[in-house]
matplotlib code that plots the C-alpha trace (Angstrom):
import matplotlib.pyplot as plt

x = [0.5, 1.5, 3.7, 2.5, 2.5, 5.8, 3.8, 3.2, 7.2, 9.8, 10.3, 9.7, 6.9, 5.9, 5.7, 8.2, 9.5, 11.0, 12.4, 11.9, 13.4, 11.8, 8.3, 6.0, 6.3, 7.2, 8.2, 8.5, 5.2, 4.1, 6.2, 5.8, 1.6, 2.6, 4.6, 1.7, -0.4, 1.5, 1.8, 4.8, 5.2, 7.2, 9.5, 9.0, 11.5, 11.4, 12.0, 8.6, 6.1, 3.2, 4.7, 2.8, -0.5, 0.2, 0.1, -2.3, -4.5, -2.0, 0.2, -2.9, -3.3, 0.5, 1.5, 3.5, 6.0, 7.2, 10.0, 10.3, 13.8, 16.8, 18.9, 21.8, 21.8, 23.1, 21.1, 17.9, 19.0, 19.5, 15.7, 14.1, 16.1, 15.2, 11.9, 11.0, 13.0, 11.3, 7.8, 8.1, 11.0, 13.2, 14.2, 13.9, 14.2, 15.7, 15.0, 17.3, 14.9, 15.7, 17.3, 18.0, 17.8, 21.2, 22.5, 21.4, 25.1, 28.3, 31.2, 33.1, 30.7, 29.2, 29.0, 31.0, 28.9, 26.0, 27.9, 28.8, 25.0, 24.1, 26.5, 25.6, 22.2, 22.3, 25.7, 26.6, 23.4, 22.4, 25.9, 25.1, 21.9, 22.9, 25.9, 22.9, 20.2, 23.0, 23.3, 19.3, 19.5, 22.2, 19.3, 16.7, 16.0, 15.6, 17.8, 17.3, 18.5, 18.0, 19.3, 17.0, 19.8, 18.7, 18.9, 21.4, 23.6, 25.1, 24.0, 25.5, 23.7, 25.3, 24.4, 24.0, 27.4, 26.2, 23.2, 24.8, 27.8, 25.2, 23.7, 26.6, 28.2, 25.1, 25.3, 28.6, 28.1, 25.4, 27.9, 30.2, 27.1, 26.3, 29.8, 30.5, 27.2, 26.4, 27.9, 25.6, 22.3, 21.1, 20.5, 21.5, 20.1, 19.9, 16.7, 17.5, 14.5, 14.4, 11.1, 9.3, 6.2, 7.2, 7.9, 11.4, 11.2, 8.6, 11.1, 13.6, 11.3, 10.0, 13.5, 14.3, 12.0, 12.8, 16.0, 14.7, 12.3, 9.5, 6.8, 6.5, 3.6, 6.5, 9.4, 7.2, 6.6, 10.3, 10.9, 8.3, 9.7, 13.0, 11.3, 10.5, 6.9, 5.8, 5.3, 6.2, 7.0, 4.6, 6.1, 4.0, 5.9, 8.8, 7.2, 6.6, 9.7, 11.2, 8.5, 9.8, 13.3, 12.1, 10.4, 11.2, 10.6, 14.2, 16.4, 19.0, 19.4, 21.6, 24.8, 22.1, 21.0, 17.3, 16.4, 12.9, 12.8, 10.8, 13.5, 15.2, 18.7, 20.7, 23.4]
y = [27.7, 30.7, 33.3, 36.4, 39.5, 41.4, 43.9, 41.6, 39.8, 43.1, 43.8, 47.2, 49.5, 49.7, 47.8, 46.3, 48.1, 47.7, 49.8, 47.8, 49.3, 49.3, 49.3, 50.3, 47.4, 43.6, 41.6, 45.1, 46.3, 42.4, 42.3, 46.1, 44.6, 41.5, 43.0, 45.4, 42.4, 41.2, 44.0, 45.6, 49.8, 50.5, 53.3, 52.3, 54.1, 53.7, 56.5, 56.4, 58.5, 55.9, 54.9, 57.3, 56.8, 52.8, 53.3, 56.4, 54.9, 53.8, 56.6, 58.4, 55.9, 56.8, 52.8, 54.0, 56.9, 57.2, 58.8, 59.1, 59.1, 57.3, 55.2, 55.8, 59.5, 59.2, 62.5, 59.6, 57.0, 59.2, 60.7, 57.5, 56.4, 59.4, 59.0, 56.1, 56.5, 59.9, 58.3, 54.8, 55.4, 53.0, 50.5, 46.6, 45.4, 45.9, 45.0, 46.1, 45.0, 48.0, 47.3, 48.1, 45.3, 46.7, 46.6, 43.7, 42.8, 40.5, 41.3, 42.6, 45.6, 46.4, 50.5, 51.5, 54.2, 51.9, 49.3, 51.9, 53.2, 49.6, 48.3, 52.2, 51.2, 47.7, 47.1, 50.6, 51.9, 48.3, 49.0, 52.5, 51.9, 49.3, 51.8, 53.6, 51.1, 49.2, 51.4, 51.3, 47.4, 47.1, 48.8, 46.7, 43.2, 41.3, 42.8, 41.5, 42.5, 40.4, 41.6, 40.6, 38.7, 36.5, 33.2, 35.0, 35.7, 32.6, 31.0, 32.8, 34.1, 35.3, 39.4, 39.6, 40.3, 44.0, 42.3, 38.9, 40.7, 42.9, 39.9, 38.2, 40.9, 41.0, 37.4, 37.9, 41.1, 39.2, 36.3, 39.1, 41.2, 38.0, 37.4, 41.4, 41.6, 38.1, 39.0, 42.0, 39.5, 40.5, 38.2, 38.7, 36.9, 36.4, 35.6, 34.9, 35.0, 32.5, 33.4, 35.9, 37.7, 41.5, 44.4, 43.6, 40.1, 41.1, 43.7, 41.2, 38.6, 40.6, 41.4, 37.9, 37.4, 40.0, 38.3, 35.3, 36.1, 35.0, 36.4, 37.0, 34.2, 31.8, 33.3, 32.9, 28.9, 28.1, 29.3, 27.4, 24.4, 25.0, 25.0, 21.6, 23.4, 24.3, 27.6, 31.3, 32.7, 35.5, 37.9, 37.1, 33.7, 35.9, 38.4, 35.3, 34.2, 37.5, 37.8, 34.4, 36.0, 39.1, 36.5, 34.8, 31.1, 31.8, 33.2, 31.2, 31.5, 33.6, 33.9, 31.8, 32.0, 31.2, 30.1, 31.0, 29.4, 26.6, 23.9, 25.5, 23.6, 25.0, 22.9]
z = [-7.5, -10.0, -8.5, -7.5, -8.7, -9.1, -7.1, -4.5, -4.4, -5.4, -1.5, -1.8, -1.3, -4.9, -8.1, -10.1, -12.3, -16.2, -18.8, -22.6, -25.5, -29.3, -27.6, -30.4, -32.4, -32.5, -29.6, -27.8, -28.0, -26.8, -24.0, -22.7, -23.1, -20.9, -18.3, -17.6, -17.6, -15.1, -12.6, -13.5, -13.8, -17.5, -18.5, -22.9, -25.3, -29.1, -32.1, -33.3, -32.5, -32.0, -28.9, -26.7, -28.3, -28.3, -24.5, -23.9, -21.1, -19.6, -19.0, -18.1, -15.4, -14.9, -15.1, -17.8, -19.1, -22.6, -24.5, -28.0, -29.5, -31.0, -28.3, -29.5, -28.3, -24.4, -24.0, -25.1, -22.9, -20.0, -20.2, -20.5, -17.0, -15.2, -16.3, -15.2, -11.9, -11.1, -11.9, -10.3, -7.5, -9.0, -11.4, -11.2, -14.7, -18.4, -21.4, -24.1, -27.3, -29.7, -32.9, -35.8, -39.0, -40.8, -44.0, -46.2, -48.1, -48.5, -46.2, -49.3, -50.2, -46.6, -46.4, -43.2, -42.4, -42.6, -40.4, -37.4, -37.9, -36.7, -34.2, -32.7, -32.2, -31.5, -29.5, -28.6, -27.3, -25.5, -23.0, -22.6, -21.4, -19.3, -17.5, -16.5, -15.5, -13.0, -10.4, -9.9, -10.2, -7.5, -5.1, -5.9, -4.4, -7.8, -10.2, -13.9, -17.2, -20.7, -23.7, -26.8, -29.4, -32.1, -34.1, -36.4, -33.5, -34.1, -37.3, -39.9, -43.2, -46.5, -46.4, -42.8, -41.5, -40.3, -38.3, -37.0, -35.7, -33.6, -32.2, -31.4, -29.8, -27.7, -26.9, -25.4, -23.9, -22.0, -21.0, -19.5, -17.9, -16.0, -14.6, -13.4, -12.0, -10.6, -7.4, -6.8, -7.3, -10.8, -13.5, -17.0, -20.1, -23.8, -25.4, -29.1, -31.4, -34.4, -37.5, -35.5, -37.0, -36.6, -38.8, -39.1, -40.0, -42.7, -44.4, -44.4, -46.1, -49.1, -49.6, -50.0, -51.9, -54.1, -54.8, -55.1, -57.7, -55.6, -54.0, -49.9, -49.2, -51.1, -48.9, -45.4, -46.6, -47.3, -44.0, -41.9, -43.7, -41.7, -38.3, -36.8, -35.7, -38.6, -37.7, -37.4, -33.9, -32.8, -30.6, -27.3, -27.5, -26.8, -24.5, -22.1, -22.2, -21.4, -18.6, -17.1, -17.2, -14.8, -12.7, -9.9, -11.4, -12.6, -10.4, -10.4, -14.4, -15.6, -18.4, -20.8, -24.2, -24.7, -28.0, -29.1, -32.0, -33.0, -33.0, -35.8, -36.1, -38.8, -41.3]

ax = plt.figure().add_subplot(projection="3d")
ax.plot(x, y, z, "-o")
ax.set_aspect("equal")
plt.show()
């Protein structure tokens, strides 16, 4: 028998209720779409402006409240929180999804500026988020928070030391999470894309590609040759598996990397 409804399970008098980050695009936008699918109330942040009109009906139905603007501003972070709490009552879930892709370049000639720019967004802002999310998990009666990381979190890839740093700061930020927070009852988790279809992933193909002196089509086939699927990812395979995280199929799960990846094994 499926489990019921977040809705129906929270033990409260209300819906679930999530706050995903980088919901206007990618596996945000998917999983924001699944988690509505599957009862839950959402407070969705991302910087661009789409975000509201992405979700028009249903903030009109007022399952849904939006803010547009960069994470890494606390002033941000802090609006999305009270927004959700103020419209919902509460918050049960978190996704910290947002990210930014980094600087493409070796070790030896990464710009600084560039670098702080992207462990601001993508380590920096995921914490402070998360300071302020934690005392509204401790209240609810299925806390749960997974942080989105990625295949290159631990694989490592000539150019990407701005972006696989991120990631694997993230990966252990989650492995700490799920020790400090363990004992109040809320789960925290990695899910750690591999070849995802999204925005992102196509900017950092037609790059390669560039460099390769190849065109984009040839870049996307070299890479399904390195999963055992034979396949790109879409970002609904990851929006479920985020959705299992929130659920209570795995409550006992927690401190774990999920690979979403196709069987991609690399060296």
């Amino acid at each position: 028998m499926p489990s019921p409804p977040p809705a129906q399970r929270n033990g409260a008098d209300r819906a679930a209720v999530a706050i995903v980050t980088g919901a206007a695009s990618g596996i945000g936008l998917a999983t924001a779409r699944r988690l509505l699918a599957d009862g839950y109330r959402l407070g969705l942040g991302d910087t661009s402006p789409r975000l509201a009109e992405l979700f028009a009906p249903e903030v009109s139905e007022g399952a849904v409240v939006t803010v547009v603007g960069d994470l890494a501003d606390e002033a941000v972070r802090r609006e999305l929180v009270e927004a959700a709490t103020e419209a919902f009552g509460g918050i049960d879930a978190l996704v910290n999804n947002a990210a930014a892709p980094g600087e493409s370049a070796e070790v030896a000639a990464i710009d600084l500026d560039a670098l702080r720019r992207t462990l601001e967004v993508n380590v920096v802002a995921v914490i402070g988020l998360t300071q302020l999310v934690v005392p509204l998990l401790e209240r609810s009666p299925r806390g749960r928070i997974v942080n989105m990381g990625s295949l290159f979190g631990d694989e490592p890839v000539a150019g990407g030391g701005p972006y696989c740093a991120s990631k694997g700061a993230i990966h252990t930020l989650t492995r700490v999470l799920a020790i400090e927070l363990g004992p109040a009852g809320i789960t925290c988790n990695t899910v750690a894309p591999g070849f995802i279809l999204t925005p992102m992933h196509a900017e950092e193909v037609e790059f390669q590609a560039r460099e390769q002196g190849i065109t984009a089509e040839q870049r996307y086939a070299e890479l399904r040759e390195r999963v055992p699927l034979r396949r790109h990812g879409a970002p609904e395979d990851v929006a479920d598996t985020v959705a299992w995280l929130l659920g209570d199929d795995s409550r006992y799960v927690s401190g774990q990397r999920i690979a979403v990846n196709g069987g991609v094994q690399f060296g």
